[in-house]
C-alpha positions as CSV (number, residue, x, y, z in Angstrom):
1,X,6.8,17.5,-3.3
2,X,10.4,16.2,-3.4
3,X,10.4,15.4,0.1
4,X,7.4,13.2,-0.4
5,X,7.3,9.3,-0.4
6,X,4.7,7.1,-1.8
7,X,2.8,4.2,-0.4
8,X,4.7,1.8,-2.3
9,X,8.3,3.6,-1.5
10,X,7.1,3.1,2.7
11,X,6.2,-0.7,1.9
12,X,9.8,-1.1,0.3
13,X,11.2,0.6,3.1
14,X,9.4,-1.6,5.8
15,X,10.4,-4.6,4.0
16,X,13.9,-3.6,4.0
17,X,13.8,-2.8,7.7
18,X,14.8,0.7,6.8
19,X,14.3,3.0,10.3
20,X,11.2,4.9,10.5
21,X,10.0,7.5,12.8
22,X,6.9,7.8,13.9
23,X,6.3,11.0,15.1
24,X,2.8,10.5,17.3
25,X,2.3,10.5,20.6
26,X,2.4,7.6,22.6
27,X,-1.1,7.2,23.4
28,X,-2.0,7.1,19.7
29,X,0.3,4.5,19.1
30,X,-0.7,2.2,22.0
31,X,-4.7,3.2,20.5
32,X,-3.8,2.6,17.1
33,X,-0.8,0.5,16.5
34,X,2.2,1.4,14.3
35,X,4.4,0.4,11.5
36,X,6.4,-2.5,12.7
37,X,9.9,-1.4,13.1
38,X,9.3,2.3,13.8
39,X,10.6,4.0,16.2
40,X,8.7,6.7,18.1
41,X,10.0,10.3,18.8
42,X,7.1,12.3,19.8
43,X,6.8,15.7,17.6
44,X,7.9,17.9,20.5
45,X,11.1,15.6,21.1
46,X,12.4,15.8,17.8
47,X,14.5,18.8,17.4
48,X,16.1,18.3,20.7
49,X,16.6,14.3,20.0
50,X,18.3,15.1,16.6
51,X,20.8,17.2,18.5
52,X,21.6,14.4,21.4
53,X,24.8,12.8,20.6
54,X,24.8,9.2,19.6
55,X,25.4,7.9,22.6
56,X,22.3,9.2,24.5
57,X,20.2,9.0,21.0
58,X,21.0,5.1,21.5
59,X,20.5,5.1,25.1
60,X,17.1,6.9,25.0
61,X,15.5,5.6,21.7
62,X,17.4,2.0,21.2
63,X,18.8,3.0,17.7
64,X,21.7,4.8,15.9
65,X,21.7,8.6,15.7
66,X,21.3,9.1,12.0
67,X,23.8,10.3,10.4
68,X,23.1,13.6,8.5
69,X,23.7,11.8,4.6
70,X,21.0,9.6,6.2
71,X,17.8,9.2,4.5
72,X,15.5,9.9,7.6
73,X,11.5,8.7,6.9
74,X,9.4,10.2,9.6
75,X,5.4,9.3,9.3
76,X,2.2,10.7,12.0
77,X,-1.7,10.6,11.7
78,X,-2.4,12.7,8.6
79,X,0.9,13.9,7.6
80,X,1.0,17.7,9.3
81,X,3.5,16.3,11.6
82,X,5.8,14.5,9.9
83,X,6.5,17.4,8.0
84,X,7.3,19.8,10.8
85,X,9.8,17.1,11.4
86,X,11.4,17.3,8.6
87,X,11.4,20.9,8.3
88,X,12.7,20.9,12.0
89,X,16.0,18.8,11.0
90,X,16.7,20.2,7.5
91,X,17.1,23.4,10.0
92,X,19.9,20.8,12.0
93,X,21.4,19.9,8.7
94,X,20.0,16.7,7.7
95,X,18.9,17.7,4.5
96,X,17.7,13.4,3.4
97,X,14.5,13.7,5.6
98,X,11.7,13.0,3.9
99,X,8.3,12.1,4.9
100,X,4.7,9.7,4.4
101,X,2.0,12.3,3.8
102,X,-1.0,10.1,3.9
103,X,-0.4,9.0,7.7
104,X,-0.4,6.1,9.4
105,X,-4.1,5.5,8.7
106,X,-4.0,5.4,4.8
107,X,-0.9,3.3,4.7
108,X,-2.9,0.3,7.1
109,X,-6.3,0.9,5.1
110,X,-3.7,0.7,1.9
111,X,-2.1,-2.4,3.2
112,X,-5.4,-4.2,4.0
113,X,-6.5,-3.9,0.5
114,X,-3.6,-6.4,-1.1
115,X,-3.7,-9.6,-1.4
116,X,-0.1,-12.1,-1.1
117,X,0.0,-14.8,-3.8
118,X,-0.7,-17.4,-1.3
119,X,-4.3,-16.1,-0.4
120,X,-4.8,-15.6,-3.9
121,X,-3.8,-18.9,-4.9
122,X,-6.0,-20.4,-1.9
123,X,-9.0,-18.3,-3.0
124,X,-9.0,-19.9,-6.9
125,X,-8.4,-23.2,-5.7
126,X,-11.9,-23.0,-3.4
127,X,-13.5,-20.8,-6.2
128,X,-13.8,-17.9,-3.6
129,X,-12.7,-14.9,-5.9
130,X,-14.5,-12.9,-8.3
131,X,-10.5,-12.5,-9.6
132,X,-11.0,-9.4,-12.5
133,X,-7.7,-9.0,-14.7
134,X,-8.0,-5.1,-15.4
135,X,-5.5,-5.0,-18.7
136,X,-6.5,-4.5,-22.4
137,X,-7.3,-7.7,-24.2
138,X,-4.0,-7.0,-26.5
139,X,-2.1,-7.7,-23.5
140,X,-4.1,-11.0,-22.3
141,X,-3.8,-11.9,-25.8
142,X,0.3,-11.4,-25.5
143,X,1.2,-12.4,-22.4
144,X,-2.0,-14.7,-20.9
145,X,-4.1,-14.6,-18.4
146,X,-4.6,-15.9,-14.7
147,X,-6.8,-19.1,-14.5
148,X,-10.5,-18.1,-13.5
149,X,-10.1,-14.1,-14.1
150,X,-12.3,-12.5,-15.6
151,X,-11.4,-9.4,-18.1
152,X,-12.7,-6.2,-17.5
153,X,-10.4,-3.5,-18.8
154,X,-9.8,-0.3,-16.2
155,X,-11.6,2.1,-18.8
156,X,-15.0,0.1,-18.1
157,X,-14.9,-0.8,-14.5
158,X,-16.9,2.3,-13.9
159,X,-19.2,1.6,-16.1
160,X,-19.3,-2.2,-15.4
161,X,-20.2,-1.9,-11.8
162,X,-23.0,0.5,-12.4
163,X,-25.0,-2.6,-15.0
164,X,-27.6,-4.2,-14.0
165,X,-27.0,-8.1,-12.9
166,X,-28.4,-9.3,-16.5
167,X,-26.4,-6.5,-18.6
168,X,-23.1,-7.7,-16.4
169,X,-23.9,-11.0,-17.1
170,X,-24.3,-10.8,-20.8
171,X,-21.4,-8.5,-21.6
172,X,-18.7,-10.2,-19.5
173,X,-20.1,-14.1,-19.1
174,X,-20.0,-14.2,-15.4
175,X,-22.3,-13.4,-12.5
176,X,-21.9,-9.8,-11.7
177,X,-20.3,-9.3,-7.7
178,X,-22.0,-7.7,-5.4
179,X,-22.1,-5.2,-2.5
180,X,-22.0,-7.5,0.0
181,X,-19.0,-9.7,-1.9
182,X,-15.9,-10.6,0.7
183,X,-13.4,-11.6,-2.3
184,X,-13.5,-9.1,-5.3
185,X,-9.6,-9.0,-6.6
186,X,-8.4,-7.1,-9.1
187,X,-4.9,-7.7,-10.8
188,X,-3.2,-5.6,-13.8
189,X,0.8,-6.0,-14.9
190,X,2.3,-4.0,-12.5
191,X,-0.5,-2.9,-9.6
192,X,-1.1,0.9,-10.7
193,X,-4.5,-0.4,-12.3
194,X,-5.5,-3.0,-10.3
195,X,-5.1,0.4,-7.3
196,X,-7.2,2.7,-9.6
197,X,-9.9,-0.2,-9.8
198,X,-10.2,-0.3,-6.0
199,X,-10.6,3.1,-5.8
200,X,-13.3,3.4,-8.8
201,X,-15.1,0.8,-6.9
202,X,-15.5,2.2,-3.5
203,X,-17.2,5.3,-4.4
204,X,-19.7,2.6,-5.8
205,X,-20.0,1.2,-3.1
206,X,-17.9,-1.7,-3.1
207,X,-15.5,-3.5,-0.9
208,X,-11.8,-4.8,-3.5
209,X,-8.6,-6.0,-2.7
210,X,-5.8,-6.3,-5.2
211,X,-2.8,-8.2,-6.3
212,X,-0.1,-5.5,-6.5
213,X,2.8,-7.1,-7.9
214,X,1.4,-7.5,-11.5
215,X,0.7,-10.6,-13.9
216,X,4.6,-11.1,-14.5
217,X,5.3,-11.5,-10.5
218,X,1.8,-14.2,-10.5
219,X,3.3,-16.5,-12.8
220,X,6.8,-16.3,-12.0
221,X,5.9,-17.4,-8.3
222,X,3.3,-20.1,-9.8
223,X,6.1,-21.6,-12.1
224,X,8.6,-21.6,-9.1
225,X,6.0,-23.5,-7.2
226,X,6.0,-25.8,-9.8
């Protein structure tokens, strides 16, 4: 749906201090947590706090009143919510609202699966990552590979995690991870891969994290380190 955003368009936002609402009650935030930087307008408030004037929308929720060319990002628990709130302003006028459909939950669970380049960098230099570089071998041949991955391209993960330990071992040189494994990373060229490979994983059983910004992004910040 237009009025949609992704995980990756929230993330931007967050890092970009943009202002999100979070439309949950209070109790599930002080249960559950929230996005840093959002501000919270209970469901039930937020026809009537999008028709305060500025002045008491300040006063009562410690931020400007948007302005109704704003982009407005509201977010809840599973998604229901946020988008009777933006269906409640378009009504008001602001026709930029849009909304996080997945909830709060998916976006931490999300979150927790990426790794920074400093934790992945401190991983390889202890050897504690089964580090799995998801491209085609055309494109490890072209543009390189990270020291210590192993290649395993997205079309066989699937297949790959369902070999037995010897058949692993003898197809891709390298002790096949396990269940139980803390530090299986995947990486790709931009992230969309590396996110599919989590997600093939899990239903196998499997715990992943990944590197989201892509193999360009790991070397630029290893040469700037440099």
């Amino acid at each position: 749906m237009a009025n949609e955003i992704t995980f990756e368009e929230l993330k931007l936002m967050v890092a970009t201090k943009a202002t999100l609402f979070d439309v949950r009650t209070p109790q599930e935030i002080k249960e559950s947590g929230k996005i840093d930087g959002s501000i919270n307008i209970p469901i039930d408030e937020v026809r009537t706090a999008f028709q305060y004037s500025p002045s008491d929308f300040k006063l009562k929720y410690g931020v400007r009143l948007p302005s109704k060319d704003d982009t407005i990002i509201f977010y809840c628990y599973s998604g229901k919510r946020s988008l009777r709130a933006v269906n409640a302003i378009n009504e008001l006028g602001f026709h930029n609202a849009r909304y996080y459909p997945s909830g709060y939950g998916k976006y931490v669970e999300l979150l927790s699966e990426e790794i920074s380049f400093n934790d992945l960098q401190r991983l390889l230099s202890i050897d504690e990552v089964k580090l799995i570089d998801v491209r085609t071998p055309k494109e490890i041949q072209e543009h390189g590979k990270i020291e210590g991955s192993t290649n395993i391209p997205i079309d066989q993960i699937k297949e790959a995690f369902q070999l037995n330990e010897k058949e692993f071992t003898e197809k891709y040189g390298v002790n096949m991870p396990k269940k139980t494994d803390k530090n299986i990373v995947f990486h790709c060229g931009s992230g969309k891969r590396s996110r599919r490979a989590i997600d093939y994983v899990k239903d196998l059983g499997y715990s992943a994290r990944h590197y989201p910004y892509g193999y360009g992004k790991y070397m630029e910040e290893l040469n700037a380190k440099c």
